[in-house]
FIFI-306847 format. One record per atom (N, C-alpha, C): residue in one letter; y, x, z. Coordinates in steps of 0.02 Angstrom, whole numbers, plus 32768, in hexadecimal, padded with zeros to 4 digits. Layout:
REM residues N
AYXZ/...
This chain:
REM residues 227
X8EF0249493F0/X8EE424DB93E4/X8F2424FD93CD/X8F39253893E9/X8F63255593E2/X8F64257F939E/X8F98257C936C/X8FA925A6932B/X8F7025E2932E/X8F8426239365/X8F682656935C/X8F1F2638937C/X8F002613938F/X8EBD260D93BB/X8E9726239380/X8E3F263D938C/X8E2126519350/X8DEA26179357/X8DDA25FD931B/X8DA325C79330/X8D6A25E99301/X8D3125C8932D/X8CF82606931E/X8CCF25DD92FD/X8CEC259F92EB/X8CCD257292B1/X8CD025A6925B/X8D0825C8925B/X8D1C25D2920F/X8D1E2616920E/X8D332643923C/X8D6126899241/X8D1026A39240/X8D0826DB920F/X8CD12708921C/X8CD7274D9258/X8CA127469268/X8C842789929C/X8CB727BC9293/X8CBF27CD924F/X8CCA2835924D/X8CF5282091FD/X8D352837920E/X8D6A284791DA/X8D59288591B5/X8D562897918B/X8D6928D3915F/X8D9128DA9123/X8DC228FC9116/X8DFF28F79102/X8DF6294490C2/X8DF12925909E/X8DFD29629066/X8E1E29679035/X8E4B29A1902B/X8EA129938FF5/X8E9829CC8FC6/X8EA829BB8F90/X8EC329FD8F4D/X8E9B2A0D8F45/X8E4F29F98F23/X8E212A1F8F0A/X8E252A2B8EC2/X8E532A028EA2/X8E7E2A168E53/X8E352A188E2C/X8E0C29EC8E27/X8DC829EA8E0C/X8DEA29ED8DA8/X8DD32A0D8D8F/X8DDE29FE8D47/X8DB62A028D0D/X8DC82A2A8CE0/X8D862A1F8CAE/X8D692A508C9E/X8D562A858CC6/X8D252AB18CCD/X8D432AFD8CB3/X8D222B208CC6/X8D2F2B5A8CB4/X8D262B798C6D/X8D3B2B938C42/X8D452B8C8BF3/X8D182BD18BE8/X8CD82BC38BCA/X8CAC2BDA8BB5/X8CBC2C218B7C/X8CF82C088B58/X8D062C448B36/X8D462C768B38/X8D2B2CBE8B35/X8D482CE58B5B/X8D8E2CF58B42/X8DC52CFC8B6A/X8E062D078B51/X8E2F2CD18B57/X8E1D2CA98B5B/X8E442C558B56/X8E552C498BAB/X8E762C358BC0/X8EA32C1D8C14/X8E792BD28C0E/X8E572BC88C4A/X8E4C2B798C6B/X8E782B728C8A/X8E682B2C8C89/X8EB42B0A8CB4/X8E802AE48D04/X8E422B1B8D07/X8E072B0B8D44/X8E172B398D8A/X8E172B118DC0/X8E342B278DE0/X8E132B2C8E23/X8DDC2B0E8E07/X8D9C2AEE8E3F/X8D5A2B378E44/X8D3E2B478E5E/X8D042B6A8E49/X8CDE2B658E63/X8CCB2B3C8EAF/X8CA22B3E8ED8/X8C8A2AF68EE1/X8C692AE98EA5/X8C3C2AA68E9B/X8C0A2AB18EE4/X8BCE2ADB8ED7/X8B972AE28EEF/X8BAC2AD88F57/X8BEA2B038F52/X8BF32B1D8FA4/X8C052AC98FBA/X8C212AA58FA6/X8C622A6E8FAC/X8C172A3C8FA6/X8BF22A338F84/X8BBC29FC8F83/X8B8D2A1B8FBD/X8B702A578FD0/X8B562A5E8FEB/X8B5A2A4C904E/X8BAA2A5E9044/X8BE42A41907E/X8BCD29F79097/X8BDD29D29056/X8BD92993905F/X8B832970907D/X8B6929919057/X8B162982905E/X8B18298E90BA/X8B2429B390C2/X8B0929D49122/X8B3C29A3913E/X8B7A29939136/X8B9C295F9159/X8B6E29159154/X8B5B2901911E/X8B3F28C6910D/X8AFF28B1913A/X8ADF28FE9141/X8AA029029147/X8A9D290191A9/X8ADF291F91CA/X8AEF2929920A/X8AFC28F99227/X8B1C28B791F2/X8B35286591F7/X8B042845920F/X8AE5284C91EA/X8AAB282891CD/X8A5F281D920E/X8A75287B922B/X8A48287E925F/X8A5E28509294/X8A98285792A0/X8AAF284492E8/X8AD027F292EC/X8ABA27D3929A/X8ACD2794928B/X8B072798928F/X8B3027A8927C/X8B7827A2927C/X8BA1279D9228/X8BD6275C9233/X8BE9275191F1/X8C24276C91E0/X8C2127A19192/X8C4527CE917C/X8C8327BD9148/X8CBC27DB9147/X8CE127C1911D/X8CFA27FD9100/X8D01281490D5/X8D0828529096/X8D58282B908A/X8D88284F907D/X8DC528439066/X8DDF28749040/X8DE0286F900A/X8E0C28AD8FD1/X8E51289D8FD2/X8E7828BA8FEB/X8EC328C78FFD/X8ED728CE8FBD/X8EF228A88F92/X8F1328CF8F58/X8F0829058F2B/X8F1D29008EF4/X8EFC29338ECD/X8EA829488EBF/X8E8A292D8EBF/X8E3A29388ED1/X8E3229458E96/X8E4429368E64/X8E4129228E21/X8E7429218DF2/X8E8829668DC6/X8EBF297B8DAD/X8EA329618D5D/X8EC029338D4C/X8ED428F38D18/X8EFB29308CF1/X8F2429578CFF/X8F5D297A8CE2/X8F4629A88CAE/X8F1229DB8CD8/X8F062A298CB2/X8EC32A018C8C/X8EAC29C18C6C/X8E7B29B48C5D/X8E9429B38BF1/X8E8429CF8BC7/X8EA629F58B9C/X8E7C29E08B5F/X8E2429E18B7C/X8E0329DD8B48/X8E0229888B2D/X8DF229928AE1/X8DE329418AD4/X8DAA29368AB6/X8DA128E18A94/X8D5628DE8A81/X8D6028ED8A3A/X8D5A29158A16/X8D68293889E3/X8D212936899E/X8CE7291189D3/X8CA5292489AA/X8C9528D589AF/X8C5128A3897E/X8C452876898E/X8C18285A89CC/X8BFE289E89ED/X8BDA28958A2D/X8C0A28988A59/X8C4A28B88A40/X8C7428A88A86/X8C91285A8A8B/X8CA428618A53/X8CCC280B8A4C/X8C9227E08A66/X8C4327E88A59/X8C1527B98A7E/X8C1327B28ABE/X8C1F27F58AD7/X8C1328068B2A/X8C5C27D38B52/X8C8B27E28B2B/X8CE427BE8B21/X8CD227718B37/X8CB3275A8B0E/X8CB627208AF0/X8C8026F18B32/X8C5327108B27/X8C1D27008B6B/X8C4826E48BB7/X8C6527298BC9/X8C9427248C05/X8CB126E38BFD/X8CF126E78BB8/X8D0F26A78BB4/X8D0026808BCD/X8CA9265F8BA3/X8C8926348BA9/X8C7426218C15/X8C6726408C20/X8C5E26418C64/X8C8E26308C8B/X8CD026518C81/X8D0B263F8CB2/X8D3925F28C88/X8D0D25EF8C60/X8D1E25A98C41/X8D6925C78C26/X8D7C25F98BFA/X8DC325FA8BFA/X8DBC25F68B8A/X8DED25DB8B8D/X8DE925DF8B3A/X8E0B26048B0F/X8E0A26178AE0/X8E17265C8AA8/X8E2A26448A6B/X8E4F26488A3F/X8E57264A8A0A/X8E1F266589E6/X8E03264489B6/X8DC82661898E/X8DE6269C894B/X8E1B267D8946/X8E5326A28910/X8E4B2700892A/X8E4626F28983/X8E64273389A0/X8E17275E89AD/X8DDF273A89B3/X8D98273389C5/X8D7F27678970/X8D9D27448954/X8D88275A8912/X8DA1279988F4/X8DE927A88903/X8E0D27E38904/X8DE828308918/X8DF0280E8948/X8DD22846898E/X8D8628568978/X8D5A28438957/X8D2C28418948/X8D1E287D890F/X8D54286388D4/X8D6228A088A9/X8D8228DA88C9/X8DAA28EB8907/X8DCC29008918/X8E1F290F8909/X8E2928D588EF/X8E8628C888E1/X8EA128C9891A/X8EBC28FF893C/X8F0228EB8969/X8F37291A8962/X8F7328F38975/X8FB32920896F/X8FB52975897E/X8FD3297F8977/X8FED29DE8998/X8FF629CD89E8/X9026299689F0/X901D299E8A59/X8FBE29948A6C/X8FAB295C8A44/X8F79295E8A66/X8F4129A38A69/X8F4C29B38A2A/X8F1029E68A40/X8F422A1F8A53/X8F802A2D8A6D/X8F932A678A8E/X8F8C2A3A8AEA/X8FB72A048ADF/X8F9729F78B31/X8F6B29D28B50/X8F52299C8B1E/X8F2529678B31/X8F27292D8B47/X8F1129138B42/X8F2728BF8B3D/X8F6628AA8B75/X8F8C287B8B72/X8FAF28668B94/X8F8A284A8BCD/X8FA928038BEF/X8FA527FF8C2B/X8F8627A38C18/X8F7027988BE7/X8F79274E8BFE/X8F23273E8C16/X8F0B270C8BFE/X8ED026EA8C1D/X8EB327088BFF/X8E9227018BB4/X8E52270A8B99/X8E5627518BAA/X8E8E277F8B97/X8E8D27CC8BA1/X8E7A27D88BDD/X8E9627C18C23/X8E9E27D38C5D/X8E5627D08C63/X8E1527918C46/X8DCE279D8C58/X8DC227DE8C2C/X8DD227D98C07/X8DB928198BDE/X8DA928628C0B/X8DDF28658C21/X8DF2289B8C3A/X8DC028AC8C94/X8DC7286F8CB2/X8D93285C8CDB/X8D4F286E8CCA/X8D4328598C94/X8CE228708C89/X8CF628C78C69/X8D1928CF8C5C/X8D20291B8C49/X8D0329428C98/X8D3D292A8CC5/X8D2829418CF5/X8CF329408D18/X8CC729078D14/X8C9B28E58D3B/X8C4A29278D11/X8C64292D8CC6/X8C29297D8CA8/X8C2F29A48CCD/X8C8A29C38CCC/X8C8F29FA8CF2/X8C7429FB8D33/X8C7229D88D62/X8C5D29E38DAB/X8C2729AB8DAD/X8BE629BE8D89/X8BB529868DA0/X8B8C29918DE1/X8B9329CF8E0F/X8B9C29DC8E50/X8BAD29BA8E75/X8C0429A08E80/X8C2F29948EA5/X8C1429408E98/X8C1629398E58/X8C0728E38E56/X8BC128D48E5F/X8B7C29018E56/X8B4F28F68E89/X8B4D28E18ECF/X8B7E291E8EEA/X8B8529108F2A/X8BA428E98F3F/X8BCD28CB8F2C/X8BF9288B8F4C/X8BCF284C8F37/X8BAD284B8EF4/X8B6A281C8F03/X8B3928198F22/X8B2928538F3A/X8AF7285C8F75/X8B2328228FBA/X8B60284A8FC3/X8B8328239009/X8B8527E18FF6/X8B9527BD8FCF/X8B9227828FC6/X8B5C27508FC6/X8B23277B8FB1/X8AD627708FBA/X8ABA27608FF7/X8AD3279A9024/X8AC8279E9070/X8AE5275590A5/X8B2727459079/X8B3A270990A5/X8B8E270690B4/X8B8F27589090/X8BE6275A90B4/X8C17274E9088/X8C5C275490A4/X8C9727329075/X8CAB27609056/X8CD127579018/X8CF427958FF2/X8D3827748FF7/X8D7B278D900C/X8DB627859001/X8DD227A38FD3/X8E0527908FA6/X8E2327C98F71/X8E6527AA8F7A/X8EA127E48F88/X8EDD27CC8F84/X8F0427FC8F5C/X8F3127CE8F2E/X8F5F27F08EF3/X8F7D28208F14/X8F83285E8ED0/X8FB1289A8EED/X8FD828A58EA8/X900428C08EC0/X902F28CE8E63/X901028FA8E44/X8FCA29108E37/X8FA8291F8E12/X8F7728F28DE1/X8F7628BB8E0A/X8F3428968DE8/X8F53284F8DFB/X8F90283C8DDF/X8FA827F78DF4/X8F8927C58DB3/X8F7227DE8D99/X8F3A27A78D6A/X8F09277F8D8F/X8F0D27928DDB/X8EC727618DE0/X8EF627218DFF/X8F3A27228DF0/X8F6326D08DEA/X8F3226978DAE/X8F1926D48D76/X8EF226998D4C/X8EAB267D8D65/X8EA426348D6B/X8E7026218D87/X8E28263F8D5B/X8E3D263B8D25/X8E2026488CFE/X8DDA26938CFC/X8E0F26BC8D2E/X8E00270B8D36/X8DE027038D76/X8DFF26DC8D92/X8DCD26C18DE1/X8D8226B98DCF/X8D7D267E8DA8/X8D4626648D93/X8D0C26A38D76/X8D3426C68D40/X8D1527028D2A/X8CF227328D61/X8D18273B8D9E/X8CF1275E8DC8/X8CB227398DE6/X8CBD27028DEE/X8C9026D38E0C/X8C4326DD8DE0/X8C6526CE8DA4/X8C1D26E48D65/X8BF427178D81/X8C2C27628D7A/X8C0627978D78/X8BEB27AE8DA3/X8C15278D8DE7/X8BDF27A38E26/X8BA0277B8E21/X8B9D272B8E0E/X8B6127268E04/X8B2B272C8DDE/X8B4427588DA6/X8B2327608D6C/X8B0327BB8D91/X8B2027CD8DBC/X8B0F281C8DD7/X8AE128138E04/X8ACA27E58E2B/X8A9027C48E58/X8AB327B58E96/X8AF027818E97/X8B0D27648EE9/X8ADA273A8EDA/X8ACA27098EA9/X8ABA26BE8EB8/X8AE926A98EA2/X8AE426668EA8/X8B0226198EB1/X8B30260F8EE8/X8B7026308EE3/X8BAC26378F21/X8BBD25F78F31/X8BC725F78F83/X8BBC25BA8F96/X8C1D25AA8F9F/X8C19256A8F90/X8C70255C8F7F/X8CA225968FBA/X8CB925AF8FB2/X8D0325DD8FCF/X8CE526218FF1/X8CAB26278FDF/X8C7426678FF3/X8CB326A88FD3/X8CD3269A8F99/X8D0C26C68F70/X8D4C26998F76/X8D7126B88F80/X8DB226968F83/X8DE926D78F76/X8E2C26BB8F72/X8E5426DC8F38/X8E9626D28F60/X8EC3270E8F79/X8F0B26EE8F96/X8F33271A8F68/X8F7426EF8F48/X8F9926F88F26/X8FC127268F5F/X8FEA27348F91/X8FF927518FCC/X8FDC27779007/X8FC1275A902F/X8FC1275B9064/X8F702741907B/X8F41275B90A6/X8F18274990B6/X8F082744912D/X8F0727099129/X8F1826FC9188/X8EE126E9919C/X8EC4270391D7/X8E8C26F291F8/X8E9926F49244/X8EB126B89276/X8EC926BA92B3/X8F0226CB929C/X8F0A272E92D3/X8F3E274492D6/X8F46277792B2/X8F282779928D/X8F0927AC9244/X8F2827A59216/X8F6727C991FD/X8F9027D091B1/X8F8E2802919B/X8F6F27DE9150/X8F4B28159122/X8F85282090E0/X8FAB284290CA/X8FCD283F907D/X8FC12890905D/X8FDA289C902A/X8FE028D88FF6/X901528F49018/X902B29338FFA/X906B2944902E/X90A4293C8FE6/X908C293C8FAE/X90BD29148F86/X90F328E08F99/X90CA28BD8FC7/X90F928878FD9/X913528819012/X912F28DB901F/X917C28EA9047/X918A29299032/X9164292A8FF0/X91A829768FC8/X91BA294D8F86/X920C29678F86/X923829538F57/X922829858F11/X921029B18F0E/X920B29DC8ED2/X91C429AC8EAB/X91AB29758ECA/X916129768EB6/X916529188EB7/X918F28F58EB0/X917C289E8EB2/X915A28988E80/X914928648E84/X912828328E42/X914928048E36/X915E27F68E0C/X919F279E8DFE/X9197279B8DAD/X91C6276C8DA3/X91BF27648D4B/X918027388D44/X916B27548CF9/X914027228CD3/X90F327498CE6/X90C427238CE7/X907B27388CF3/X906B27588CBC/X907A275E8C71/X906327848C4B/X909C27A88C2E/X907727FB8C06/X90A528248C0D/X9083282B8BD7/
């Protein structure tokens, strides 16, 4: 079999390709204050998805959803767990994506102790934060993560590939976290690589999928994973 040949063992029916939806942590309830939300069309964007799923579905055909980068802005995500129901809600996730926490920091956050950066910009970039920041989002758009548990429910694949917005999902850890919450939103029990994760580049046949980060110079990603 030839490189480009498509084998119809693995390659799904119907590609769909979706980039920069900058998902974040919701629109800020009180008036005068700037969100860093950039998303607004939960309802239109799930409803999208539902009639594709549902059009698949008729004609038996197997679907593959691909978020191009950026789907998920890690960056403008600002708020923290500041209360002891948040640190529970915190801590839960952890528990799920199996990632571990300092109890020292568990306990902090609880009273609400954090520096001046953190509560002017919000947590850094590493693991336990990076889930944090993930279920922040996952409140904000329980729409969007309905609906992609719906698709996953249905049978189809979710692709997610890094964009220099959301290069946290390098932590397995944050992988895992999504895995939770889609199945904690009603996918089910995802069947092994049903979600999958490209640090680059995503290829199907003759199909190359990347961010456009990854041929503008004003915009790389390099250095250290946490910031």
């Amino acid at each position: 079999m030839s490189r480009n040949q498509p084998c119809a063992a693995i390659l799904p029916d119907r590609l769909i390709v979706v980039g920069d939806l900058h998902l974040g942590e919701g629109a800020t309830p009180v008036r005068g204050r700037v969100s860093g939300e950039h998303f607004f069309h939960d309802r239109e964007f799930a409803s999208w998805l539902r009639r594709l799923s549902s059009h698949g579905a008729r004609r038996g055909r197997r679907l593959e959803l691909v978020l191009n980068g950026d789907a998920f802005d890690f960056l403008r995500v600002i708020r923290l767990p500041d209360t002891p129901r948040g640190v529970a809600a915190w801590r839960q996730l952890l528990r799920a994506a199996g990632v571990g926490c300092a109890p020292d920091r568990l306990r902090a956050a609880a009273r609400g102790h954090y520096s001046l950066r953190e509560r002017t910009f919000g947590f850094g970039s590493d693991e336990p934060s990076s889930v944090w920041k993930l279920g922040v989002i996952a409140v904000a758009h329980r729409a969007v993560f309905g609906a992609l548990a719906m698709w996953c429910r249905a049978g189809h694949s979710l692709v997610i590939i890094r964009g220099n917005h959301d290069p946290e999902w390098a932590w397995p850890g944050v992988r895992r976290a999504l895995v939770a919450l889609l199945e904690r939103a009603g996918a089910g029990r995802l069947r092994p690589g049903q979600v999958r994760f490209r640090s680059r580049a995503h290829r199907r046949a003759n199909v190359h999928i990347e961010h456009g980060h990854e041929v503008d110079w004003l915009a790389p990603c390099s250095g250290s994973s946490t910031i």
